[in-house]
C-alpha positions as CSV (number, residue, x, y, z in Angstrom):
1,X,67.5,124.7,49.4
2,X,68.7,121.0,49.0
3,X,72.1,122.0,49.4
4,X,71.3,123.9,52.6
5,X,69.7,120.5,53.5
6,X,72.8,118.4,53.4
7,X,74.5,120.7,55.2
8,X,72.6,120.9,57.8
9,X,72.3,116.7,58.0
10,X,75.8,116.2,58.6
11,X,76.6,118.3,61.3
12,X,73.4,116.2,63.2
13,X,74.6,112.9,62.8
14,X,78.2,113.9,63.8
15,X,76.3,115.3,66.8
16,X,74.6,112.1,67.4
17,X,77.7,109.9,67.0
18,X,79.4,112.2,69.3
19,X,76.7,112.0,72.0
20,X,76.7,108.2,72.2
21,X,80.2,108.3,72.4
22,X,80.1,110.9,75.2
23,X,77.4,108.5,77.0
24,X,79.6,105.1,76.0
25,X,82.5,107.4,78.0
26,X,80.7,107.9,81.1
27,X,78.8,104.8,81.5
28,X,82.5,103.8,81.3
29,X,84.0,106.4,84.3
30,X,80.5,106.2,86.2
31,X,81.4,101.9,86.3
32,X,85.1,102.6,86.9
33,X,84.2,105.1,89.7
34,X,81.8,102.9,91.3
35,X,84.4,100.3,91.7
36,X,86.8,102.2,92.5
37,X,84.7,103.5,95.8
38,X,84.7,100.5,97.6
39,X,86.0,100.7,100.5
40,X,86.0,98.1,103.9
41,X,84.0,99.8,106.6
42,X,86.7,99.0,110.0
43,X,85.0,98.6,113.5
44,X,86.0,97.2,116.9
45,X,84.6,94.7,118.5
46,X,85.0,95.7,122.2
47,X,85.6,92.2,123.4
48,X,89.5,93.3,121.7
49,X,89.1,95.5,124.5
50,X,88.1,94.0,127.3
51,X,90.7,94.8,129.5
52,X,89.8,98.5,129.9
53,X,86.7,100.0,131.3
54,X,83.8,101.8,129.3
55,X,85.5,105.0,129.5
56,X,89.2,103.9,128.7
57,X,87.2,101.8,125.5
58,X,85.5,104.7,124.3
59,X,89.2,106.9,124.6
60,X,90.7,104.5,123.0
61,X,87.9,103.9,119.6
62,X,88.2,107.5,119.4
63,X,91.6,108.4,119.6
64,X,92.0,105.2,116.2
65,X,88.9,106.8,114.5
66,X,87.0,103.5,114.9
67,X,83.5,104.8,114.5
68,X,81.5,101.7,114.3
69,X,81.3,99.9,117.6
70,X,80.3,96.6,118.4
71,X,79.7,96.6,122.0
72,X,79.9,93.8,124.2
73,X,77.6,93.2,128.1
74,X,80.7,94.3,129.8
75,X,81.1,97.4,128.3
76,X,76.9,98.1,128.2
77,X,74.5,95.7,129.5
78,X,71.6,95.9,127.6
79,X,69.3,94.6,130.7
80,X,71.3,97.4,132.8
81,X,70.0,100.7,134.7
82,X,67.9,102.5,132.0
83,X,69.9,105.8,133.7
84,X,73.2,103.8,133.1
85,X,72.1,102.3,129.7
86,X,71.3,106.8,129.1
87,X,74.6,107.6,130.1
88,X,77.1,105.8,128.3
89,X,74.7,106.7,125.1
90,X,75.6,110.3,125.9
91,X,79.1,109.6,125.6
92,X,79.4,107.4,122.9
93,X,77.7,110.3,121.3
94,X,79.5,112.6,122.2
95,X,82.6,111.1,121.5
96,X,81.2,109.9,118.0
97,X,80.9,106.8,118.3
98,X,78.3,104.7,116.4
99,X,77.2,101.3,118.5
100,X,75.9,99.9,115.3
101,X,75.6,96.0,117.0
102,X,75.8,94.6,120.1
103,X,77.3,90.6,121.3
104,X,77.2,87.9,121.6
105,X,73.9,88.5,123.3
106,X,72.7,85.9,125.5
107,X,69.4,84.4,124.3
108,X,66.2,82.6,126.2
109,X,63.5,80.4,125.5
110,X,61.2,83.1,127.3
111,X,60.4,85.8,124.4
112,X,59.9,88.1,127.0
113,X,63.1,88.1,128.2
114,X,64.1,88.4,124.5
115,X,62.3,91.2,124.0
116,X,64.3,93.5,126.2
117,X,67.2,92.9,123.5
118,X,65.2,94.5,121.2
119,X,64.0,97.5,123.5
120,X,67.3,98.2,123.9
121,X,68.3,97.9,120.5
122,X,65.4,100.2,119.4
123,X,66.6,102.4,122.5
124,X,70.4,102.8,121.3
125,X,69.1,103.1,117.6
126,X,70.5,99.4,116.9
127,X,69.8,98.0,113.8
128,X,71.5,94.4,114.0
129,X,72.0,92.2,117.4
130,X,74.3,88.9,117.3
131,X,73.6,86.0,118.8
132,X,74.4,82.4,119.4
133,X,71.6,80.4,121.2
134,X,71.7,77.3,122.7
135,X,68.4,75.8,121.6
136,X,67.5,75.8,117.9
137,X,64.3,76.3,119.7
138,X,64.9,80.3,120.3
139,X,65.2,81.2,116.7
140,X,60.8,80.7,117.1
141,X,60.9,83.6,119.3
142,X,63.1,85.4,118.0
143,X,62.0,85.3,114.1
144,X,58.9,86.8,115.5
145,X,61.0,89.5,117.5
146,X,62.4,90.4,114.2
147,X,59.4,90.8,112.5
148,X,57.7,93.0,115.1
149,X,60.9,95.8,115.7
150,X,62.5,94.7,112.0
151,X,65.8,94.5,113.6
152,X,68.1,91.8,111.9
153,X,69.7,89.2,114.6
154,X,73.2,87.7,112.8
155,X,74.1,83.7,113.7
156,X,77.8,84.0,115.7
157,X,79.9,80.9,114.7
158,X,83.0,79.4,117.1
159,X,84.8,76.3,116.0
160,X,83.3,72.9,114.7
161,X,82.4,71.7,118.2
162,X,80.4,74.5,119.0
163,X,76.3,74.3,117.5
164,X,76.9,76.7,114.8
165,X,80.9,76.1,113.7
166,X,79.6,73.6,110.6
167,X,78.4,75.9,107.6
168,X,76.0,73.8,106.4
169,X,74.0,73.5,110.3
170,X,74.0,77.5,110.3
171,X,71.8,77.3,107.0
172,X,69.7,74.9,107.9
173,X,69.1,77.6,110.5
174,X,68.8,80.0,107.9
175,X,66.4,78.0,105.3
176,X,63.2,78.2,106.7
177,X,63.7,81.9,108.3
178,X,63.6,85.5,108.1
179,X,65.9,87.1,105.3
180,X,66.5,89.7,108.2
181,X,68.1,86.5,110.2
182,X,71.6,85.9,108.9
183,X,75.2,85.3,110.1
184,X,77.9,87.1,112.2
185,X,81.2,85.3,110.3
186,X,84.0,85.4,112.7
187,X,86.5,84.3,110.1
188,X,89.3,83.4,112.6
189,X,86.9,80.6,114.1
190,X,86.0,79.3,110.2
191,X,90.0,79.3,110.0
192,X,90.0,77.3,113.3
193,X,87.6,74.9,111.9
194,X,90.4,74.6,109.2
195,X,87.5,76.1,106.5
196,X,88.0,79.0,104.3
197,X,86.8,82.2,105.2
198,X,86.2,83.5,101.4
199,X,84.4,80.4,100.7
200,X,82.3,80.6,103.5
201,X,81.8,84.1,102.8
202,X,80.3,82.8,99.5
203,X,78.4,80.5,99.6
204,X,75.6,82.2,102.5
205,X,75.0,84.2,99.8
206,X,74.3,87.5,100.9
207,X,72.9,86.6,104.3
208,X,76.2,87.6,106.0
209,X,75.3,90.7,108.0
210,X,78.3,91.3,110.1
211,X,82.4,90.1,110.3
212,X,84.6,89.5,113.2
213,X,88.1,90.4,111.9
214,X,90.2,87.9,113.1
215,X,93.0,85.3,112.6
216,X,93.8,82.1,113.7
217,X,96.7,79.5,113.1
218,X,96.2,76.3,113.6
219,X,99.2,74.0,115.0
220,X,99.0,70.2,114.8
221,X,100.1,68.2,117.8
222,X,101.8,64.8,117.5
223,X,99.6,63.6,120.0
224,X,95.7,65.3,120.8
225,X,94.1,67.2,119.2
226,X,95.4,70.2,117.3
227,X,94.6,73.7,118.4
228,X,94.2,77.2,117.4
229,X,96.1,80.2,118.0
230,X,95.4,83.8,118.2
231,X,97.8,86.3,115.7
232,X,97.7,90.0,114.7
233,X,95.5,90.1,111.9
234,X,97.5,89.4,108.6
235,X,99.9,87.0,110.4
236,X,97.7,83.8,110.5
237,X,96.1,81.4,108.2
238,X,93.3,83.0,107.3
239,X,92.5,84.0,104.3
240,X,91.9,87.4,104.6
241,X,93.1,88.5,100.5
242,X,90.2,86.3,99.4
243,X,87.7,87.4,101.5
244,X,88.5,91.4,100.7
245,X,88.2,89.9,97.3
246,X,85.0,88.4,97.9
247,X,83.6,91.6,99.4
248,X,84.3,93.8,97.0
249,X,83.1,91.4,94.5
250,X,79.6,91.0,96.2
251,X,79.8,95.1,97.1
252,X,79.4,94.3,101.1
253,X,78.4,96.8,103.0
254,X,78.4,95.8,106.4
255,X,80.8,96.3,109.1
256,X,84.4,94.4,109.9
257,X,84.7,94.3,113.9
258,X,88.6,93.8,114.7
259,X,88.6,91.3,116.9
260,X,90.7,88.7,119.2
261,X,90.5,86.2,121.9
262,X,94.2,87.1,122.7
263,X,94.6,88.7,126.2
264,X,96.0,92.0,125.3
265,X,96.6,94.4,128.4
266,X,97.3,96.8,126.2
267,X,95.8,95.9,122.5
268,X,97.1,99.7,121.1
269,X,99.8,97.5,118.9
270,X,97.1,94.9,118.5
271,X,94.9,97.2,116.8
272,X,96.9,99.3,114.7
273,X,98.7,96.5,113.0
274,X,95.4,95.5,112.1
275,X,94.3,98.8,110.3
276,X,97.8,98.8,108.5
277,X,97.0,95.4,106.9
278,X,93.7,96.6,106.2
279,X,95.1,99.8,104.5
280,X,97.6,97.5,102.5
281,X,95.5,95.1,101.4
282,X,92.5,97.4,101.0
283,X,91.0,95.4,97.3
């Protein structure tokens, strides 16, 4: 019977050892896996489009399988026709498009007029809307519209001279508010305002709910003031490696809205010399 007994015992702790090493193993390929699935979620920002109309912009998103849409007033005013406003969000659908945002939105002291932001939003199925008032004031109003539809409402930056181009102003913003008020980081104006898009990234720790994918060079002047120039994405001084880097790091999961102020007639080359850098530089 005893030696029945040992038999029996080793086969059990082999078992054991063998189990934890099966679980070590897949905690192991379950990490690697997860890590291995990041992947950046590519948009438009139609404001890259805004030389064709709604029906040319929705061809075009469709036929370069951008899926997630920020829409700007020109392409659907959200204080528009309700039967217009119906229309187009038939064929977005249609064409499978998800409007996921919608900006810059003009903003108001008046909630009221506020409010019909966030009717549309709540009509289209809008979960985030960017803005960039022009009285520190608004953000009362519309910390209390964000509470009452719990829609978030993302901070747009331009350069340095504009109210929210300095950082450290945009969370002062932040410090008092809402954690479902954060930032829209259009990284080629943080490049313009000769600051670091990674770092920047950073450092709003996790309040960054939305990125406009674009890039800037800056080019001094002997005499004036230096300005900023527009580039295909990949081709300026912004430092678009780090911030991948920084995303995957963090695990964002928002959207990147290709984007630029250049005046593209036709933006076809525009846009898919963005996606290849994307694709090539995917972290």
């Amino acid at each position: 019977m005893l030696r029945v007994t040992k038999i029996i015992m080793k086969p059990i702790k082999s078992i054991s050892l063998s189990f934890a090493t099966l679980l070590a193993a897949l905690a192991i390929a379950s990490f690697s896996i997860r890590a291995a699935a990041f992947e950046l979620n590519i948009g438009i920002q139609t404001w890259t489009l805004r030389n064709l109309n709604f029906d040319q912009m929705v061809e075009f998103a469709a036929k370069h399988h951008l899926k997630e849409v920020e829409i700007t007033a020109m392409h659907l005013n959200p204080t528009g026709p309700m039967d217009e406003i119906k229309r187009k969000r038939e064929i977005l659908e249609k064409n499978g498009l998800h409007v996921y945002t919608f900006g810059v939105a003009g903003t108001s002291l008046d909630k009221e007029e506020n409010r019909k932001l966030f009717e549309f939003a709540k009509f289209m199925g809008i979960k985030l809307i960017i803005v960039e008032p022009g009285d520190f004031k608004i953000f009362d109003n519309l910390e209390e519209l964000v509470k009452e539809y719990d829609i978030k409402v993302a901070i747009h930056n331009h350069g340095l001279k504009s109210m929210y181009g300095n950082p450290l102003v945009v969370k002062n913003v932040l410090k008092h508010r809402d954690p479902r008020i954060g930032v829209c980081l259009d990284v080629g104006w943080a490049t313009a305002a000769t600051l670091d898009a990674a770092k920047v990234y950073r450092e709003y720790e996790g309040r960054v709910f939305d990125i406009h994918l674009k890039d800037k060079r800056i080019e001094k002047k002997t005499q004036g003031e230096d300005t900023s120039i527009d580039t295909k994405i990949g081709e300026g001084q912004t430092n678009l490696k780090g911030l991948f880097a920084e995303l995957k790091k963090s695990n964002y999961n928002g959207i990147l809205a290709i984007e630029t102020d250049g005046d593209y007639k036709d933006p076809t080359d525009f846009v898919a010399s963005a996606l290849k850098f994307v694709k090539e530089n995917q972290p």
